[in-house]
C-alpha positions in Angstrom: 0.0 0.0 0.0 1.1 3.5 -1.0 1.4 5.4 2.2 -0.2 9.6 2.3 2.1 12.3 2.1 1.1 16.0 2.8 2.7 19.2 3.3 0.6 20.2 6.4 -2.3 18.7 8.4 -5.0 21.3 9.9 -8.2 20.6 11.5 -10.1 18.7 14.3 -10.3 15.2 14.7 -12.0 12.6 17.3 -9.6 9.8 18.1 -11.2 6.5 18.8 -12.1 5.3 22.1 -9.6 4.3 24.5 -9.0 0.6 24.0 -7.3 0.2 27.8 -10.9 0.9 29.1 -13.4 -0.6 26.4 -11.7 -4.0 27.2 -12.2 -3.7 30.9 -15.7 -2.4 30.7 -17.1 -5.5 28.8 -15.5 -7.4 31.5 -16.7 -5.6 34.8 -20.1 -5.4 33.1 -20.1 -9.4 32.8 -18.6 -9.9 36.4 -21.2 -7.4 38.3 -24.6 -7.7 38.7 -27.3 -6.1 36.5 -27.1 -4.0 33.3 -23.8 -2.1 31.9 -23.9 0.5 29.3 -21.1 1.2 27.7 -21.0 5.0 25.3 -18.7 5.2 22.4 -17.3 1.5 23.0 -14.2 1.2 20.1 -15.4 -1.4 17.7 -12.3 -2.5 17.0 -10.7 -5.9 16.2 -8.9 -6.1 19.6 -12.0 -4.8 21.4 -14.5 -7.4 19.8 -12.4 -9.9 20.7 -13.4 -9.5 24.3 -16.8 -9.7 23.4 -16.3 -12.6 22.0 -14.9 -14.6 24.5 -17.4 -12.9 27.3 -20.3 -14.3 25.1 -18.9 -17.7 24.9 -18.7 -17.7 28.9 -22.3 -17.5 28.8 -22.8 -13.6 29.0 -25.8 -11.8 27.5 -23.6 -8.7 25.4 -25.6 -6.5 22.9 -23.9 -4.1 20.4 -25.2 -1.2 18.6 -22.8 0.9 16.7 -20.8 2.1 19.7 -23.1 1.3 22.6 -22.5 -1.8 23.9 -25.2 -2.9 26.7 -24.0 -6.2 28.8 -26.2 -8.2 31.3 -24.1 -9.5 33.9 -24.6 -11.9 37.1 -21.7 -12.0 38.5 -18.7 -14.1 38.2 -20.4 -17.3 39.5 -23.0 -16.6 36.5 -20.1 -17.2 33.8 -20.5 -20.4 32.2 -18.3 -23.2 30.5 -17.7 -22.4 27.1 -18.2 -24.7 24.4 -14.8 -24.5 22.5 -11.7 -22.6 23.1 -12.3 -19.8 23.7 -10.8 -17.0 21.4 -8.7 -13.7 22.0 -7.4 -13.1 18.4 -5.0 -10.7 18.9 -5.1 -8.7 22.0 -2.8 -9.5 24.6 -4.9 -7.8 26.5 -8.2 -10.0 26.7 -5.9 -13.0 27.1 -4.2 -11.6 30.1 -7.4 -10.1 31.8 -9.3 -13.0 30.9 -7.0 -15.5 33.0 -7.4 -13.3 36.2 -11.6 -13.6 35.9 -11.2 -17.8 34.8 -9.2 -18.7 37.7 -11.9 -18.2 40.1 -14.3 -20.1 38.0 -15.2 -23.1 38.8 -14.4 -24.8 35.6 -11.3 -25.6 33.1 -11.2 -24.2 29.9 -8.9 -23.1 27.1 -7.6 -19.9 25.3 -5.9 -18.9 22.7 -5.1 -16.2 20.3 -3.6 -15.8 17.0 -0.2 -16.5 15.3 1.2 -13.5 17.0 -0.4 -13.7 20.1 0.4 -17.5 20.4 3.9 -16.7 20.2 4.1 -14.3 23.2 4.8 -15.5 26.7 2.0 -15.6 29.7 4.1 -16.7 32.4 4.0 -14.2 33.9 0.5 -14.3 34.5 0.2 -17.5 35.1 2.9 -17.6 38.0 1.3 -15.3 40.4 -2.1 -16.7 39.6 -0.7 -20.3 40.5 0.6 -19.0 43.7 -3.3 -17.4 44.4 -4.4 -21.3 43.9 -5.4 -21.3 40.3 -4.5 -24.9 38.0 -3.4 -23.1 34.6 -0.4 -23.9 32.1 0.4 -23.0 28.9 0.6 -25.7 25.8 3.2 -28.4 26.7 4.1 -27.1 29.9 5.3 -23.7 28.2 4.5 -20.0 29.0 2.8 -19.9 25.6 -0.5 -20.1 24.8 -2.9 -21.7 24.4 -3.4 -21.4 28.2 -5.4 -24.5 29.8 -7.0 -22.8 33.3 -8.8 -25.1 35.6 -10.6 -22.2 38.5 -11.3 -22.9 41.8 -11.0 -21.3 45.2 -8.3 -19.2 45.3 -6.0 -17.6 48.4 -4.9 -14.2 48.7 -1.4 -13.2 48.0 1.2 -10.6 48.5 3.1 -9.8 45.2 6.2 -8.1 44.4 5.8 -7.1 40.6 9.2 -8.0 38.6 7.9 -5.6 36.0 5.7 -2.7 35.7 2.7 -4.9 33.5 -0.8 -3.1 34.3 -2.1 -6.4 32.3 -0.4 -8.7 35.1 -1.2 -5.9 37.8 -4.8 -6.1 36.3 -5.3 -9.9 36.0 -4.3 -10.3 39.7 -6.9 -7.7 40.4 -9.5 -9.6 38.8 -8.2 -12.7 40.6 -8.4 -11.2 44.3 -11.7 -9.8 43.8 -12.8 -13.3 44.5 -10.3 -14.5 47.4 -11.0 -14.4 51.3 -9.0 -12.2 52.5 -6.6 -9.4 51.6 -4.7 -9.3 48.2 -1.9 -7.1 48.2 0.3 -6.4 45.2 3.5 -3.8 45.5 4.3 -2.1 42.2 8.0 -1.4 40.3 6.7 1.6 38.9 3.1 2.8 38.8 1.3 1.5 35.8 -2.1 2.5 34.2 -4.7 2.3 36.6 -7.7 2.1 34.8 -8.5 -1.3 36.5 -8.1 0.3 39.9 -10.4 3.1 38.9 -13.3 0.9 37.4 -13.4 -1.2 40.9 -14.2 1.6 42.6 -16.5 2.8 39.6 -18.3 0.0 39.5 -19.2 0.0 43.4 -16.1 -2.1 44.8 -13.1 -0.4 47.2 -9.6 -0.8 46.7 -6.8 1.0 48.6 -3.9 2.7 47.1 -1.0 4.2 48.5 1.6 5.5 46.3 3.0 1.8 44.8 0.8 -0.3 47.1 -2.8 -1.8 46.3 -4.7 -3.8 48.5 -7.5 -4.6 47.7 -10.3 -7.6 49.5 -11.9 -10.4 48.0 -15.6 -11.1 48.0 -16.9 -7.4 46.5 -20.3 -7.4 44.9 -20.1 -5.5 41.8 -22.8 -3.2 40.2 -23.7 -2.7 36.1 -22.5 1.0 35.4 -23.3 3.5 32.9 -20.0 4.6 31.1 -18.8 6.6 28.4 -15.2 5.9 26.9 -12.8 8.9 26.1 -10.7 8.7 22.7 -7.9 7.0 23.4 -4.3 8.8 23.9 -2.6 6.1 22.4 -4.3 6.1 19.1 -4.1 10.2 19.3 -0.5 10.0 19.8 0.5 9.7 16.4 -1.6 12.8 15.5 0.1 14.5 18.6 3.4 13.6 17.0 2.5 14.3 13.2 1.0 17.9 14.5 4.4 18.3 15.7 7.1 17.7 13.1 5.0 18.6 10.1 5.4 21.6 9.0 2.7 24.8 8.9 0.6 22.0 10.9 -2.6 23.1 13.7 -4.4 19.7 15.3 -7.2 19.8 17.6 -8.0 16.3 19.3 -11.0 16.3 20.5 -12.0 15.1 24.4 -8.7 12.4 24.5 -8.4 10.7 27.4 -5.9 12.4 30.4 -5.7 9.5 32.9 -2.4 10.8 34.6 -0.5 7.3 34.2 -1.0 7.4 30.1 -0.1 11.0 29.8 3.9 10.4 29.5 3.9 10.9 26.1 2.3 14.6 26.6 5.3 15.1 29.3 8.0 13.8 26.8 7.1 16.1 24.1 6.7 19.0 26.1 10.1 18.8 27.3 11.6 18.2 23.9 9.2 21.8 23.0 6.4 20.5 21.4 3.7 23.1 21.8 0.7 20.8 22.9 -2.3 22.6 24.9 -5.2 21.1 26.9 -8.7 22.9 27.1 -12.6 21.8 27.3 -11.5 19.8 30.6 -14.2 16.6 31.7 -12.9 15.8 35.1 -15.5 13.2 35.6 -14.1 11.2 32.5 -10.9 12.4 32.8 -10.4 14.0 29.2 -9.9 17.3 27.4 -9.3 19.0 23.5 -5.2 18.6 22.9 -4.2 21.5 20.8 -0.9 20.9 18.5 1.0 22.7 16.7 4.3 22.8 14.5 7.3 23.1 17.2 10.9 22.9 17.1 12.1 19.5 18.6 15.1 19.0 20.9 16.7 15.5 22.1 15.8 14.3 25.7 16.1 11.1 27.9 13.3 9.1 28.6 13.5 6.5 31.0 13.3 5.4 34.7 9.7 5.5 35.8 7.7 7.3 33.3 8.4 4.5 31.3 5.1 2.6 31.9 3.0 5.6 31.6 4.3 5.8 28.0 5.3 2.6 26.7 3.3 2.1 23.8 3.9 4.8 22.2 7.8 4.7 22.4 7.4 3.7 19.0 5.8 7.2 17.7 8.1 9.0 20.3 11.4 7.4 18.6 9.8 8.7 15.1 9.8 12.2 16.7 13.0 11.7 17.9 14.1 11.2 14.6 13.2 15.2 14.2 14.4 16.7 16.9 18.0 18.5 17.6 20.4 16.1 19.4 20.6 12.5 20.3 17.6 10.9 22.0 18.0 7.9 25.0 15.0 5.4 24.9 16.1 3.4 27.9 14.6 1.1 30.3 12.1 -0.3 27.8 13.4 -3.9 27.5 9.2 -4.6 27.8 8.9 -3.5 24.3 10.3 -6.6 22.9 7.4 -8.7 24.2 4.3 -6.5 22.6 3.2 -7.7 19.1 6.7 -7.5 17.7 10.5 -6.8 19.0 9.6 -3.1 19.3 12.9 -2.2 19.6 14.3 -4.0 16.5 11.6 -3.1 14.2 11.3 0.7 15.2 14.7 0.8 14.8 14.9 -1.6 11.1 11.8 0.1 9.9 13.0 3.7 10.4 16.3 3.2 9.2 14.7 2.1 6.0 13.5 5.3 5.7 17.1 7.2 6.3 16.3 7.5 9.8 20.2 6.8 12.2 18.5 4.5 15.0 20.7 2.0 17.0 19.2 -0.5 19.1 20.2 -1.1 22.7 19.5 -4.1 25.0 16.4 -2.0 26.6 15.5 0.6 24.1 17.0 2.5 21.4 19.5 5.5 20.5 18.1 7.9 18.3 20.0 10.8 16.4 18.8 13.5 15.0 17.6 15.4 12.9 17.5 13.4 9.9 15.8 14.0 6.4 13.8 10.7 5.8 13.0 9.7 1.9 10.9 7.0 0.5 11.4 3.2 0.2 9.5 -0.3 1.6 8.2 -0.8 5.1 6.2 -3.6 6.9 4.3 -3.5 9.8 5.1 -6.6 10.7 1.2 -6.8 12.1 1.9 -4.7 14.7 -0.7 -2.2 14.3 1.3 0.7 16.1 4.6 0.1 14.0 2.0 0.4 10.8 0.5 3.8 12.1 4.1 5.1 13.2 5.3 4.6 9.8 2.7 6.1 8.0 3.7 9.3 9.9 6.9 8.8 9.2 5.6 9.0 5.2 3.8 12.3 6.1 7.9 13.7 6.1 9.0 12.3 2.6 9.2 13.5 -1.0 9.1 10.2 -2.4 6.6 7.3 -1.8 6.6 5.1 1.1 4.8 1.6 0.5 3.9 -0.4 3.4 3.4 -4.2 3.6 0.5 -5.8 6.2 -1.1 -2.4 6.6 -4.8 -4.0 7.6 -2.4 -4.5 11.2 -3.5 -1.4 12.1 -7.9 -2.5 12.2 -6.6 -3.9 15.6 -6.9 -0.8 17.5 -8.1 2.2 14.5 -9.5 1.0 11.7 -10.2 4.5 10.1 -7.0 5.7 10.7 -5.9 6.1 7.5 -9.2 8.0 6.4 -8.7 10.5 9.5 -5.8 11.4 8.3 -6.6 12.4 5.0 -9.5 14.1 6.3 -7.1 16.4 8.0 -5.0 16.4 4.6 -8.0 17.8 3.1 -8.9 20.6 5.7 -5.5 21.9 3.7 -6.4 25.1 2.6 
């Protein structure tokens, strides 16, 4: 696929719902009890695939458009599933999944795609195993697919090994259904949309600083929620406002959960002129104003690393514009997300006449450098596809992409968004 090129993008745009909380609504609505609406749910592949596997456990999920109503009777109203049950390719629903099946009183079996088959679980599994739960991967490997026999479980105290809010978030799920105290001690603070949807959703949890404690045996109750766009999706428009020249975006009402914000922090301090207004506190979002700015070189690493990490990718593109040599370090996680992050940032980009070297946890990048045309693949990671197509928007000759239908996981009108904003060229 030829990818756009433009001179400048102006206009406003709505980003798509935030994935990180569309996934986690469809499962609190089918672990509480009555009816959850769910506004402006993102219908994407990811996202459906968590609908999928919630309606195979027995749970009564309606879709219309973006409103997504689900009937829930609590956990001990899931049911068996006929076949394996189905997470295509979001690590995501796997993860979360495991946390809610290893209180059921059943065994059943998940899976995922090629890519998502070939990315390890342990994790996971381990400190679910230590709450009580029977669950392995295929032939006694970390892989999937993951055979999970439920039961009774035990609360824990867990030291996480890495800052994961998917392994933070499947233990949650887990000790909402323990006797006793559950208490899980964090490396660095990840997103905490799980923690805020507990409480949302009429449970308590406790958190202090890195600490989360949280009790077993909570009643949940069907909420009415509305999803903000997601900052994930919006950061490539963040980052294309930025290095393209004569360019003015307006995102409209993206989410500002303060652990997903570190890309907003990181291009701030390299100058990027990015402004918040139209503030919703209750859903925690606001317009993001962008304009063309002058890029300098920082260091990003340490903790702010989790509240950023995928969009290291899009940040590394930047990078790639900016005055001076950026340090992406401490982001060894990014070789365990749909691709080798690292690597193929780095392989892709350099493609392009970007000077990237790869590190052991995260990548060197120097700049600026003029990039020009050539072939790229997204290696069906839909965030490498998105980042590149940026990374077009900068060329004078064409930049053809391979596996660009990657990107349907999480936006599948991205590429019509952006010509939108090509168009608004006046």
């Amino acid at each position: 696929m030829k990818l756009l090129q433009a001179d400048r993008l102006i206009g406003e745009l709505m980003v798509p719902p935030d994935k990180s909380i569309s996934h986690r609504s469809i499962m609190f609505g089918a672990i509480s009890q009555g009816t959850t609406t769910v506004h402006n749910f993102l219908t994407a592949e990811d996202c459906l695939s968590t609908i999928d596997v919630f309606k195979a456990l027995g749970v009564t999920i309606q879709r219309k458009g973006s409103v997504v109503t689900v009937i829930g009777s609590g956990i001990d109203g899931l049911e068996q599933p006929h076949q394996e049950l189905n997470a295509g390719n979001s690590g995501t629903t796997l993860r979360l999944s495991l946390g809610i099946l290893a209180a059921c009183g059943f065994t059943s079996k998940i899976a995922g795609d090629h890519s998502l088959n070939k990315r390890p679980m342990e994790r996971v599994m381990s400190p679910l195993r230590q709450m009580g739960a029977n669950i392995n991967g295929e032939n006694q490997t970390g892989l999937p697919p993951i055979t999970i026999t439920g039961g009774k479980l035990k609360p824990i105290e867990y030291i996480m090994p890495v800052a994961s809010a998917q392994v933070k978030s499947a233990i949650l799920f887990a000790a909402l259904q323990t006797d006793g105290e559950t208490t899980i001690i964090e490396k660095e603070k990840s997103r905490n949309h799980t923690e805020e949807m507990i409480e949302q959703f009429g449970g308590t949890i406790k958190v202090q600083d890195k600490v989360i404690k949280i009790t077993g045996k909570q009643k949940l109750v069907g909420q009415e929620i509305t999803v903000p766009g997601d900052i994930s999706s919006a950061a490539f428009f963040i980052v294309a406002g930025l290095i393209l020249n004569n360019s003015q975006i307006t995102l409209k009402q993206v989410g500002i959960n303060p652990t997903r914000t570190g890309i907003i922090d990181v291009l701030k301090q390299m100058g990027g002129s990015i402004t918040f207004s139209q503030m919703d506190k209750k859903n925690q979002a606001a317009d993001l104003k962008v304009s063309t700015s002058k890029l300098k070189a920082v260091q990003v690493k340490g903790e702010i690393i989790p509240r950023l990490i995928d969009e290291l990718p899009i940040i590394a593109l930047a990078a790639t514009q900016a005055e001076g040599t950026t340090v992406i370090s401490d982001a060894a996680e990014l070789k365990v997300k749909e691709t080798n992050r690292i690597d193929v940032t780095a392989s892709e980009l350099n493609k392009l006449g970007a000077n990237i070297e790869t590190t052991e946890d995260g990548l060197i990048v120097y700049g600026p450098t003029k990039l020009h045309g050539g072939k790229v693949s997204s290696h069906g990671d839909h965030r490498i596809g998105m980042m590149l197509q940026i990374a077009a928007l900068l060329t004078e000759e064409v930049v053809e992409l391979e596996n660009p239908e990657a990107i349907n996981i999480s936006y599948p009108t991205f590429f019509d968004d952006l010509a939108e904003l090509k168009e608004e060229e006046q």
